[in-house]
LUMVO-706804 format. One record per residue (C-alpha): residue in one letter; x, y, z. Coordinates in steps of 0.02 Angstrom, whole numbers, plus 50000, padded with zeros to 5 digits. Layout:
["a"; [X; Y; Z]]
...
END
This chain:
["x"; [50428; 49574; 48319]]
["x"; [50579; 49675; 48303]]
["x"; [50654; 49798; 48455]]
["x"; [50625; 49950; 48375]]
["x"; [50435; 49894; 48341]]
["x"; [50391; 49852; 48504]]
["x"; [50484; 50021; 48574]]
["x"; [50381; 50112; 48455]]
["x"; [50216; 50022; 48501]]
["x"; [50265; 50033; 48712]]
["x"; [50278; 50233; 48681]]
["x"; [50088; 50307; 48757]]
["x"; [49995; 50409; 48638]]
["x"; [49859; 50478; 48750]]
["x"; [49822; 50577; 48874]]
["x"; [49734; 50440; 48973]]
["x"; [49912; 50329; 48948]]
["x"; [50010; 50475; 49003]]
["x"; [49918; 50481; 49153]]
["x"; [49950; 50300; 49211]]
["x"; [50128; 50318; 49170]]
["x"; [50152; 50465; 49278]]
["x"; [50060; 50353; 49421]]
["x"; [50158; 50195; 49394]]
["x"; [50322; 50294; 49410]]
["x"; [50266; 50400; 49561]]
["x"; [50224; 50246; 49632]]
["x"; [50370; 50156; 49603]]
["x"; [50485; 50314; 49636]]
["x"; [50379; 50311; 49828]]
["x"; [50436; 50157; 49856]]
["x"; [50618; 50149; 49789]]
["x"; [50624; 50312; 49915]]
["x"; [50567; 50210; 50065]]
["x"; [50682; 50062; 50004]]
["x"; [50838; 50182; 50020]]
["x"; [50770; 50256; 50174]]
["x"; [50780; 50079; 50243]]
["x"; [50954; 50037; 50203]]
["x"; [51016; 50207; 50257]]
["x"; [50924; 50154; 50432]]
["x"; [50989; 49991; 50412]]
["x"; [51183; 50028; 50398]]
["x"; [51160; 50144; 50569]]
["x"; [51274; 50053; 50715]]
["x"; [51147; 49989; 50841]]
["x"; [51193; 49988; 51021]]
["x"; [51116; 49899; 51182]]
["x"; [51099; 49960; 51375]]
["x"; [51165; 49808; 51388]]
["x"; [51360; 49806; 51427]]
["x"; [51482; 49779; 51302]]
["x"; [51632; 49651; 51312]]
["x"; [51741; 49751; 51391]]
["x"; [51588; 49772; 51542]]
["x"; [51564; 49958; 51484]]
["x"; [51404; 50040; 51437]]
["x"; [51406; 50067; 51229]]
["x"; [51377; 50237; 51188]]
["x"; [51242; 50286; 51044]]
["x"; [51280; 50398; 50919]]
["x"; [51177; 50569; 50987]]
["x"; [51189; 50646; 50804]]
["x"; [51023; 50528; 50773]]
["x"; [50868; 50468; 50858]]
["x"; [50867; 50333; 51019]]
["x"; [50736; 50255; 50897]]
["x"; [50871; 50216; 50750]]
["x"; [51005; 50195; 50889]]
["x"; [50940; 50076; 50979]]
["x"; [50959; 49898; 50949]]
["x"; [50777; 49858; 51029]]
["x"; [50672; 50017; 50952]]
["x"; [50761; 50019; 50764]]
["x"; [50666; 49866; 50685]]
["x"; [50528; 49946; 50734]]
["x"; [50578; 50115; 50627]]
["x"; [50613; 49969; 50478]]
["x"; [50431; 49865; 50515]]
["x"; [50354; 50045; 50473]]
["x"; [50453; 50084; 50321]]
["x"; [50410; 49924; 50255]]
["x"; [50228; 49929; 50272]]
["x"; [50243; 50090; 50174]]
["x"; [50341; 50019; 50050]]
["x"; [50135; 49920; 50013]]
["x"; [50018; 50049; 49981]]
["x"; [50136; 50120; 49859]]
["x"; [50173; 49963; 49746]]
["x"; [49987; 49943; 49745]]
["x"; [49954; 50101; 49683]]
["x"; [50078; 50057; 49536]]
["x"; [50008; 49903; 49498]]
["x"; [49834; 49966; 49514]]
["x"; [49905; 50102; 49395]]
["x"; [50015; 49977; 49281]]
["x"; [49846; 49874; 49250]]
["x"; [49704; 49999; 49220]]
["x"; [49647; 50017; 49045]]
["x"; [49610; 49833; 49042]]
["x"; [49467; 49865; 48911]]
["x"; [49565; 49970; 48798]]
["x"; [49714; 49844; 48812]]
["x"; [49622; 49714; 48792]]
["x"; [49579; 49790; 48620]]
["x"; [49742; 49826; 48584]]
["x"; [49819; 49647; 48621]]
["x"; [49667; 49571; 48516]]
["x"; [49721; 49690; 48374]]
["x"; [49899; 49636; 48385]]
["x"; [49865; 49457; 48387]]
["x"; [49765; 49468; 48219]]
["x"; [49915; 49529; 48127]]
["x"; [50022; 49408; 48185]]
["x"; [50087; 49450; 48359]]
["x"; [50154; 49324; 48439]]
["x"; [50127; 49277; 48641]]
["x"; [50313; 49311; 48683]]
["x"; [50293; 49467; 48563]]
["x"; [50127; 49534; 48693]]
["x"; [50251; 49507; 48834]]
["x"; [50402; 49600; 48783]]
["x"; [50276; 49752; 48716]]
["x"; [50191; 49762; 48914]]
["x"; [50369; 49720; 48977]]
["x"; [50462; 49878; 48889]]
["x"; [50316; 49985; 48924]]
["x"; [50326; 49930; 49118]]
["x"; [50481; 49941; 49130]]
["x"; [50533; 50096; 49047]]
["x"; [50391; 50170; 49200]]
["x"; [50482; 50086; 49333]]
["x"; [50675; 50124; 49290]]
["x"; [50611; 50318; 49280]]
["x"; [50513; 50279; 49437]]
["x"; [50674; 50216; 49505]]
["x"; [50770; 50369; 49454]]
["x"; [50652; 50492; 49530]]
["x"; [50694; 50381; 49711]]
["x"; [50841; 50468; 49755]]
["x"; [50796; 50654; 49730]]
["x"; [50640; 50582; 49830]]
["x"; [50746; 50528; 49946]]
["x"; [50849; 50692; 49997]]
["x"; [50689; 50784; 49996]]
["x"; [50640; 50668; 50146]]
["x"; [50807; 50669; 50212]]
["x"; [50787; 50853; 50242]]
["x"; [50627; 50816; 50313]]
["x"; [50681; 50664; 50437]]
["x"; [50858; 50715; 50463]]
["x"; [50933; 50893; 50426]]
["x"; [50778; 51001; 50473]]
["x"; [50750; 50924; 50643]]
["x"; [50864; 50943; 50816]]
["x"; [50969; 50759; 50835]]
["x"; [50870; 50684; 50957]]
["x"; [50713; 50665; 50835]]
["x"; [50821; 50619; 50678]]
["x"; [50772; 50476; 50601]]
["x"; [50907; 50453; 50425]]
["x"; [51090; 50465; 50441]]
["x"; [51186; 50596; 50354]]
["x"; [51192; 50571; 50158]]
["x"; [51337; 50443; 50123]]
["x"; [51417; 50383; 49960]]
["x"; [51350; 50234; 49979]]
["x"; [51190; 50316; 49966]]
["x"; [51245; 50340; 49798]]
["x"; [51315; 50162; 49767]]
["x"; [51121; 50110; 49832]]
["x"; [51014; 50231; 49706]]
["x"; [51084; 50146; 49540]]
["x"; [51043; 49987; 49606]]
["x"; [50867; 50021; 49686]]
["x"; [50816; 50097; 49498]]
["x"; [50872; 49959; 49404]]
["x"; [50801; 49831; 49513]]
["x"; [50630; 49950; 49509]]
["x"; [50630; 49916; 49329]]
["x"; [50687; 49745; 49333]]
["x"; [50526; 49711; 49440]]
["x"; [50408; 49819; 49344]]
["x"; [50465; 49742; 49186]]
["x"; [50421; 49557; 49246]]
["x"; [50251; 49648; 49327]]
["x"; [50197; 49710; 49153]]
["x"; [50227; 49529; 49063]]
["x"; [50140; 49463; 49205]]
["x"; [49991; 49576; 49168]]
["x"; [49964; 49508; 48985]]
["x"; [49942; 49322; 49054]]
["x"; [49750; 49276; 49082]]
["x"; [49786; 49190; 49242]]
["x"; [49666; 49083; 49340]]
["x"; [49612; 49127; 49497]]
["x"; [49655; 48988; 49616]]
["x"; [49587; 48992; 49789]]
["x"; [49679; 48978; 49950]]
["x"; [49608; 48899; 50073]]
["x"; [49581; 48978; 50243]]
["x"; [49719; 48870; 50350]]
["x"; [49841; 48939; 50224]]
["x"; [49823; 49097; 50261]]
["x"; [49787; 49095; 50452]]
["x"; [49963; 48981; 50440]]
["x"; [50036; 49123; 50347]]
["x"; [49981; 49248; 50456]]
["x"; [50044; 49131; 50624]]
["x"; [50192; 49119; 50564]]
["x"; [50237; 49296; 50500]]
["x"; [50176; 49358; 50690]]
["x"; [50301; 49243; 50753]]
["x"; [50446; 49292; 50631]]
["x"; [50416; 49480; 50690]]
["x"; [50415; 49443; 50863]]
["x"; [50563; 49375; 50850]]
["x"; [50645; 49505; 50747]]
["x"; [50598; 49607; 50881]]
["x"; [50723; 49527; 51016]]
["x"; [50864; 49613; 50942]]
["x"; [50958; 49569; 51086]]
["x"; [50942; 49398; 51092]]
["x"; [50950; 49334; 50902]]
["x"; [51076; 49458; 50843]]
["x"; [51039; 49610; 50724]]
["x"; [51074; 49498; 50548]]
["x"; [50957; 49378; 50608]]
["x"; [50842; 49504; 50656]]
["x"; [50828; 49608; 50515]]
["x"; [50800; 49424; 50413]]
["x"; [50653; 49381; 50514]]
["x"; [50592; 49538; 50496]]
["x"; [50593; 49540; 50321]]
["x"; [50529; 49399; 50288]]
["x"; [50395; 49398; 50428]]
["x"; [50326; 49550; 50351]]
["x"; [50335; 49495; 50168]]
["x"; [50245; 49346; 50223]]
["x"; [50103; 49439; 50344]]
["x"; [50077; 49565; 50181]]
["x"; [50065; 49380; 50051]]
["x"; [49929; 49343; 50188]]
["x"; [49846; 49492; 50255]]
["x"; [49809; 49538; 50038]]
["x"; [49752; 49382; 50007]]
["x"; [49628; 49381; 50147]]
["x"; [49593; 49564; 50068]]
["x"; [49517; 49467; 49916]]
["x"; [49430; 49323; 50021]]
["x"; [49356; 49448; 50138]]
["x"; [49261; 49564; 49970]]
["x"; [49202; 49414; 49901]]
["x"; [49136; 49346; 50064]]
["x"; [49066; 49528; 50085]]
["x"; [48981; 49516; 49912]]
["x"; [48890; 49346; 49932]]
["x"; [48823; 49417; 50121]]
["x"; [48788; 49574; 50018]]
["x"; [48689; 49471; 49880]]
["x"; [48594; 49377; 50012]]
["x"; [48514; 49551; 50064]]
["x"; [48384; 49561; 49926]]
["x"; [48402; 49743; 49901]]
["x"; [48427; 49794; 49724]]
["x"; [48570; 49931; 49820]]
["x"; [48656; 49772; 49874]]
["x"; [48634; 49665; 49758]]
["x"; [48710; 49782; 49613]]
["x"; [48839; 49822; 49747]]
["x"; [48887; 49652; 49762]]
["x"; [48919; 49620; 49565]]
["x"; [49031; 49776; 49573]]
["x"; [49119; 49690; 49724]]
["x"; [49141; 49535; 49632]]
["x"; [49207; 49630; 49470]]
["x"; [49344; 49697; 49587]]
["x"; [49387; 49565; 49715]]
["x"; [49583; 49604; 49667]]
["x"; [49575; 49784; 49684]]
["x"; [49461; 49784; 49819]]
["x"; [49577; 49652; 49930]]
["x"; [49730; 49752; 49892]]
["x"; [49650; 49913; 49952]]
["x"; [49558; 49844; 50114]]
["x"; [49719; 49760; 50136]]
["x"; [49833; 49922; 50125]]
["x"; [49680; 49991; 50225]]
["x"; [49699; 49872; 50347]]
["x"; [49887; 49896; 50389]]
["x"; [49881; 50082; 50384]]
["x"; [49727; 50046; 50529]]
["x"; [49868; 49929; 50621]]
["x"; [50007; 50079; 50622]]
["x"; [49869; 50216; 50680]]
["x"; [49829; 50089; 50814]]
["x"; [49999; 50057; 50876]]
["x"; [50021; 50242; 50862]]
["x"; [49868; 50294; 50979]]
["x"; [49949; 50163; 51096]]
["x"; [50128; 50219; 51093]]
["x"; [50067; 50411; 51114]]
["x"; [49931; 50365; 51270]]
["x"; [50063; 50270; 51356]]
["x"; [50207; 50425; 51343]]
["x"; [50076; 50527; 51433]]
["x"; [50124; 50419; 51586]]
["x"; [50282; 50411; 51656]]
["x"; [50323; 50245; 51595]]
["x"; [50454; 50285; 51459]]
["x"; [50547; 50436; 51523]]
["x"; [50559; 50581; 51421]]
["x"; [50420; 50562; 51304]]
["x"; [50493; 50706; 51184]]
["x"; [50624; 50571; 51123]]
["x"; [50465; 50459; 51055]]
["x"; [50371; 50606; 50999]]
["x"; [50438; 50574; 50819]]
["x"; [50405; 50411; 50783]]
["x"; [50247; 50415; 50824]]
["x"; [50200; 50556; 50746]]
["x"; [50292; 50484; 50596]]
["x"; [50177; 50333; 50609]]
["x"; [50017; 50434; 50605]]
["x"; [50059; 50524; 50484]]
["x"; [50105; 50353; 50361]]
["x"; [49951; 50283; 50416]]
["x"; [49878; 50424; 50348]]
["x"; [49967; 50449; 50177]]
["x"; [49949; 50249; 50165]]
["x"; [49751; 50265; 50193]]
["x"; [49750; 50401; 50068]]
["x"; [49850; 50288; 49932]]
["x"; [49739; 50141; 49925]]
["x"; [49594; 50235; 49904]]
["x"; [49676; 50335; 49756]]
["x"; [49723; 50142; 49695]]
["x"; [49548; 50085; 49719]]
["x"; [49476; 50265; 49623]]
["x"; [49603; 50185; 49490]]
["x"; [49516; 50021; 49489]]
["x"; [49323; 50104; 49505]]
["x"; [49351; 50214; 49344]]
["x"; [49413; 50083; 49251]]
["x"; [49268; 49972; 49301]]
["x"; [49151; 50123; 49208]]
["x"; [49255; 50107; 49070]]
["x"; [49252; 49926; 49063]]
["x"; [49060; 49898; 49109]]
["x"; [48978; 50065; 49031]]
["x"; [48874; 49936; 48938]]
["x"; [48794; 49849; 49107]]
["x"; [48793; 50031; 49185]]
["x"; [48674; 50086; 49045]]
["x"; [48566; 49950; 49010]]
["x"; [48540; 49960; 49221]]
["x"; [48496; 50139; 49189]]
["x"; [48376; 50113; 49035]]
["x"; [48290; 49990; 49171]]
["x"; [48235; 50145; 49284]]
["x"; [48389; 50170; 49418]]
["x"; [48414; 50349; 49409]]
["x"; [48576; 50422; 49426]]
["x"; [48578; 50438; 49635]]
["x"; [48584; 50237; 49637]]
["x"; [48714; 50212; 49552]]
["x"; [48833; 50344; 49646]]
["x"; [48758; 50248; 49805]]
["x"; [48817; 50083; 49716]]
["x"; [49002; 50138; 49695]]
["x"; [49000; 50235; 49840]]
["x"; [48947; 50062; 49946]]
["x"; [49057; 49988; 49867]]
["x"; [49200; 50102; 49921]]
["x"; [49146; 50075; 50092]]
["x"; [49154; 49900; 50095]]
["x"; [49334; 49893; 50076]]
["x"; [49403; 50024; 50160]]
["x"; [49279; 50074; 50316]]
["x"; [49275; 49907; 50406]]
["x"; [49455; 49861; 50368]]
["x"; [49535; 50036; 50438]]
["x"; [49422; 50027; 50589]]
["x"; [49475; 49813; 50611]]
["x"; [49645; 49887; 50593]]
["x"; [49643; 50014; 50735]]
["x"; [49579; 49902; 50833]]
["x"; [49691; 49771; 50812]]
["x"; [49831; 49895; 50822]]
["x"; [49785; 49953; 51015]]
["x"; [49782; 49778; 51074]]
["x"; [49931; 49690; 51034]]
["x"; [50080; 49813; 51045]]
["x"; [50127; 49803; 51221]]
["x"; [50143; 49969; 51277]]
["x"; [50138; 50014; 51483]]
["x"; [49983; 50093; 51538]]
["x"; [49952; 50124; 51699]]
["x"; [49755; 50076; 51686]]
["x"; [49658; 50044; 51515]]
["x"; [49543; 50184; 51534]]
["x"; [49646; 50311; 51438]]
["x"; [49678; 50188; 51307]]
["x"; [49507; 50167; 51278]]
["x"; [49450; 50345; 51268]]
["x"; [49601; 50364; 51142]]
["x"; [49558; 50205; 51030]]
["x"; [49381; 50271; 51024]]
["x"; [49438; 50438; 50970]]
["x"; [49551; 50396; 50845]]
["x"; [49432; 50255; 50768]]
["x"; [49282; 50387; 50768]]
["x"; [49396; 50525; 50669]]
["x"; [49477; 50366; 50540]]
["x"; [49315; 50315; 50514]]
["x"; [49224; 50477; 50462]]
["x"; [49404; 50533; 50357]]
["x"; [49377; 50357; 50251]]
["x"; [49190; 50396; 50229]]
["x"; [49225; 50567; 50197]]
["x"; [49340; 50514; 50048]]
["x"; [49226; 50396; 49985]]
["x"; [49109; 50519; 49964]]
["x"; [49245; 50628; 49892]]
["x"; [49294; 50509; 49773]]
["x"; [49103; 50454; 49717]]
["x"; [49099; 50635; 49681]]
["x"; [49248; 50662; 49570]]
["x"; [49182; 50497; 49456]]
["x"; [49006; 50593; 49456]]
["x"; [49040; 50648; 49257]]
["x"; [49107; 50480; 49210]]
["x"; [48958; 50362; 49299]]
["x"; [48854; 50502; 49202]]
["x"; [48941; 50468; 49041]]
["x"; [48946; 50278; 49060]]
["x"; [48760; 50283; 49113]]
["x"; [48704; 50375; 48961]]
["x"; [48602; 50258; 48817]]
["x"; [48743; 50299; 48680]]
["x"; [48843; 50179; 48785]]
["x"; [48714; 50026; 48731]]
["x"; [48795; 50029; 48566]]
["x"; [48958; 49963; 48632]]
["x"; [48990; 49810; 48585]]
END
């Protein structure tokens, strides 16, 4: 297949294809934003309390944050931008592979004139790829708009970027190529019927052992050095995010053989969905699951500056609020991915979704189907999450009584938000569960 064929066969031609494109790239430009947000933080001078070689107190630099200054707080600003960094490439590769019934047409198509294997993967490659190099480009205006945001439109003490530097612009080329480098290889990946090999459980409870352990240790700045640090910390969270998505998928198909079990036809139907979308569904309750562990650490963090245990609290004020606030926008993400997946599953199963409507379930079982199903894999995960979050960041409380009002605060709003946009979201795919329901859909083949 020549170049200029597959160029003119990558090029989207409706609305629907549009759409995804605009996703992929938002995602992509979301996370090539937090990428360049983390080497900006990165190349900031830490300093310790400790003394210096000359046996005199280092001074921080006061135009920024103690949080970025500090050689013992700034991993943790880096930890947080790279669990945002997830949510986002999810959403673009939820994005990148929706439409799998109307691609699959397409590739069958193309392989009955003569397409080649190679010639599928270069056509989903360009198209990818193309999405992620514009994604890429749209990074660094992302970027200034939340350096204004984290750095020039709040005093010193709560900034959180350094001032814009030409390496900045040295970084932004780089970050968009490599975002379409990556989303090129993603898109031939997507062509590829790929087995689905299961990982056994002492893989991933290994995985997730070890990734604790590599963050913990990034964590003493002070005593394995900040190269070291920032290593272990990257690769401790790559490696807890392999593990914790993973278990994502385990966990909805464990979920959908308990839910099976049950007997009732709301279950039962609820676990075939479940099944249909273990990938999805583990990527979301995964995301889910580390935006509950930020909101956690957060509620910790924020009970323990209302003590007197970290000084002036107004210096912490912004990371935390920061970290709610990701949580948040993180939560908010995975769901959108997860709508992604849902509407694609009417697209793809309108025939089932018919023929189970022709059978007598009227239209409010079905929205209770997909709206269990949303539930599943984002409820319990965001309120593990919070949980989880509260107990192991070792904050100073005076007593655990606070902390426990607190966690059962913020767990009672997170969970009735989630549910909330469940509902929301069951709501917006009302006219397309209608349209996939309806008998005309029996005729597709």
């Amino acid at each position: 297949m020549r170049t200029a064929t597959v160029w003119l066969l990558a090029r989207p031609r409706s609305a629907a294809s549009r759409t995804r494109g605009r996703l992929v790239a938002a995602g992509t430009a979301v996370a090539g934003a937090l990428t360049l947000a983390g080497l900006a933080v990165l190349r900031v001078p830490t300093v310790s309390w400790a003394t210096g070689p000359d046996a005199r107190p280092v001074a921080p630099d006061l135009r920024l944050s103690p949080l970025v200054t500090e050689a013992g707080l700034q991993p943790g600003v880096l930890t947080g931008l790279g669990l945002l960094v997830v949510p986002a490439l999810a959403l673009a590769w939820q994005a990148l592979t929706t439409g799998s019934a109307r691609r699959t047409t397409v590739l069958h198509a193309l392989r009955l004139v003569g397409a080649t294997p190679a010639d599928l993967r270069r056509l989903a490659a360009a198209d990818a790829g193309v999405l992620g190099l514009v994604g890429g480009l749209l990074a660094g205006p992302l970027y200034v708009a939340l350096w204004l945001v984290l750095g020039a439109a709040v005093p010193p003490s709560a900034r959180l970027l350094p001032p814009l530097d030409p390496r900045d612009v040295v970084s932004w080329p780089v970050v968009a190529v490599l975002a379409g480098l990556v989303a090129a290889a993603a898109g031939a990946l997507s062509t590829r019927a790929r087995r689905r090999r299961r990982v056994r459980l002492w893989w991933r409870l290994a995985g997730l052992v070890l990734a604790v352990v590599a963050i913990a240790a990034a964590l003493q700045t002070r005593e394995v050095g900040r190269a070291t640090s920032v290593a272990l910390l990257g690769g401790g969270l790559l490696l807890f995010l392999v593990a914790v998505l993973t278990a994502g998928s385990a966990w909805v198909r464990w979920r959908a053989w308990r839910l099976a079990r049950s007997g009732r036809a709301v279950d039962v139907l609820t676990a075939a969905g479940l099944r249909g979308l273990s990938g999805a569904g583990g990527r979301t309750a995964g995301s889910v699951f580390v935006a509950g562990i930020a909101l956690g650490i957060a509620t910790q963090f924020a009970t323990a500056l209302l003590g007197d245990a970290y000084g002036d609290a107004t210096v912490y004020v912004p990371g935390v609020a920061l970290a709610a606030t990701a949580a948040v926008l993180a939560v908010l993400v995975a769901i959108a991915a997860m709508t992604l997946a849902a509407a694609d599953d009417l697209a793809t199963t309108r025939r089932a979704l018919a023929s189970t409507a022709a059978l007598g379930a009227p239209p409010a079982v079905l929205e209770q189907v997909q709206r269990r199903r949303l539930q599943v894999v984002t409820v319990t995960p965001v309120a593990a999450g919070v949980l989880l979050g509260t107990a192991v960041y070792p904050a100073s409380l005076e007593g655990p009584g606070p902390l426990v009002l607190a966690t059962l605060g913020v767990l009672g709003v997170a969970v009735l938000l989630v549910w909330a946009a469940c509902r929301g979201v069951v709501r917006a795919l009302r006219p397309r569960t209608r349209l996939a329901a309806d008998p005309s859909s029996l005729r597709v083949a």
